[in-house]
N, C-alpha and C positions, 0 to 999 in steps of 0.2 A: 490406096485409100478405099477404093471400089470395096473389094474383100473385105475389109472392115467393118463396114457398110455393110453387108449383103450378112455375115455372120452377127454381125448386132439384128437384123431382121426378122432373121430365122430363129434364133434364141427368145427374141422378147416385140415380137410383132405387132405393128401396130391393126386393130381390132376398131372398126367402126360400127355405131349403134346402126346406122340403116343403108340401103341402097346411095340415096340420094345424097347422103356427105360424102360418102367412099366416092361419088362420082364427082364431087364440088374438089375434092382433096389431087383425086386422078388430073382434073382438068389444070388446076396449079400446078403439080408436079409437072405437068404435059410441057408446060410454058419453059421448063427446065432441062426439059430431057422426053425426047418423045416416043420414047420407047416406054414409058411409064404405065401399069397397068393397074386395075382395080379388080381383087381378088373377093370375091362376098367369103366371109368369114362362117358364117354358115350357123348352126345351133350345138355349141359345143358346151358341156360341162364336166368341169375334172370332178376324177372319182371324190377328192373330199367334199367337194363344195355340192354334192348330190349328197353326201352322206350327211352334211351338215343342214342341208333343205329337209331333207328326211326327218332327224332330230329335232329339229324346231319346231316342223309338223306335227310331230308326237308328242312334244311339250304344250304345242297349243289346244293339241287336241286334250290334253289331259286336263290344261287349266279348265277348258268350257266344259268337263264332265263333274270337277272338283264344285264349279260355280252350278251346276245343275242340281248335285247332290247339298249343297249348302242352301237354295232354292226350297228344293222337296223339304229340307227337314223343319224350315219357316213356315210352311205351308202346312205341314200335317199337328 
């Protein structure tokens, strides 16, 4: 059962948003198993999910140039 466990982990990890739940989650696990440790997940982003921040960046930066140019041509 362990292995099962430990290969589900590594595949699809659980990821906390901060310090301080990773340590609230640690200290439960602890109550279970006291070898339980809390790993900081650190600043990680896959390559699509940067390429897709990327993209939207450039989308929004287009729309606020398209809303600039439709601005100027009201105004002149």
């Amino acid at each position: 059962m362990k292995w099962m466990l430990i290969t589900m982990m590594l595949s699809n990890p659980v990821v906390y948003t901060n310090e301080a739940t990773c340590e609230v989650a640690r200290m439960r696990l602890a109550d279970m198993d006291q070898s339980a440790v809390c790993i900081p997940a650190g600043q990680t982003v896959s390559e699509s999910d940067a390429m897709f921040d990327k993209f939207f960046n450039m989308v929004e930066k287009m729309h606020k140039l398209e809303q600039n140019k439709s601005v100027d041509k009201l105004g002149n």
